[in-house]
C-alpha positions, 0 to 999 in steps of 0.5 A: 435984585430989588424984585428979590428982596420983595419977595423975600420981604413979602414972605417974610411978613405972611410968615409972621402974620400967620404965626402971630394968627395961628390959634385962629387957623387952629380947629375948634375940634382940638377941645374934643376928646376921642375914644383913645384919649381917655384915662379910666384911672381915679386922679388924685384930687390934689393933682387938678387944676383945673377941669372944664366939659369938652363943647357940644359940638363934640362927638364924645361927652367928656371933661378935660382935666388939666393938671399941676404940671400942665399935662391934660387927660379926657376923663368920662364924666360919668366916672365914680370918683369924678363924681365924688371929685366934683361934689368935693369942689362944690361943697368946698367952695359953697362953705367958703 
């Protein structure tokens, strides 16, 4: 009974270890957008949050656009209106 309970205790804490590690497990390539997963509609510009380039280590050239409401979309960073929205970005924070 005694060799049970460790084992049980044993597995018990390597579960929570693990889960209390899980994003170091995680791939770096999670950041990477892939041919499927981009949109080619214009997001409005009040929708962002936030948007940041996808690493180098990436097969694809890409930003990843976060909005308001958390979800996130890969969008080609040669798009027009991604252009116009990031010379909008720039302009409004160099006046403030």
């Amino acid at each position: 009974m005694k060799i049970f309970s460790l084992a049980l205790l044993t597995l018990l804490l390597a579960a929570l270890w693990i889960g209390s590690q899980g994003l170091s497990f995680r791939s770096p390539y999670s950041k990477c957008c892939y041919k499927k997963m981009f949109i080619r509609q214009k997001i409005p510009a009040f929708l962002i949050r936030s948007y940041q380039k996808t690493p180098s280590h990436c097969s694809r050239k890409a930003v990843l656009v976060e909005l308001l409401k958390g979800k996130k979309f890969c969008v080609d960073p040669e798009e027009s209106w991604f252009h116009q929205y990031q010379q909008q970005q720039e302009s409004t924070s160099i006046s403030t």
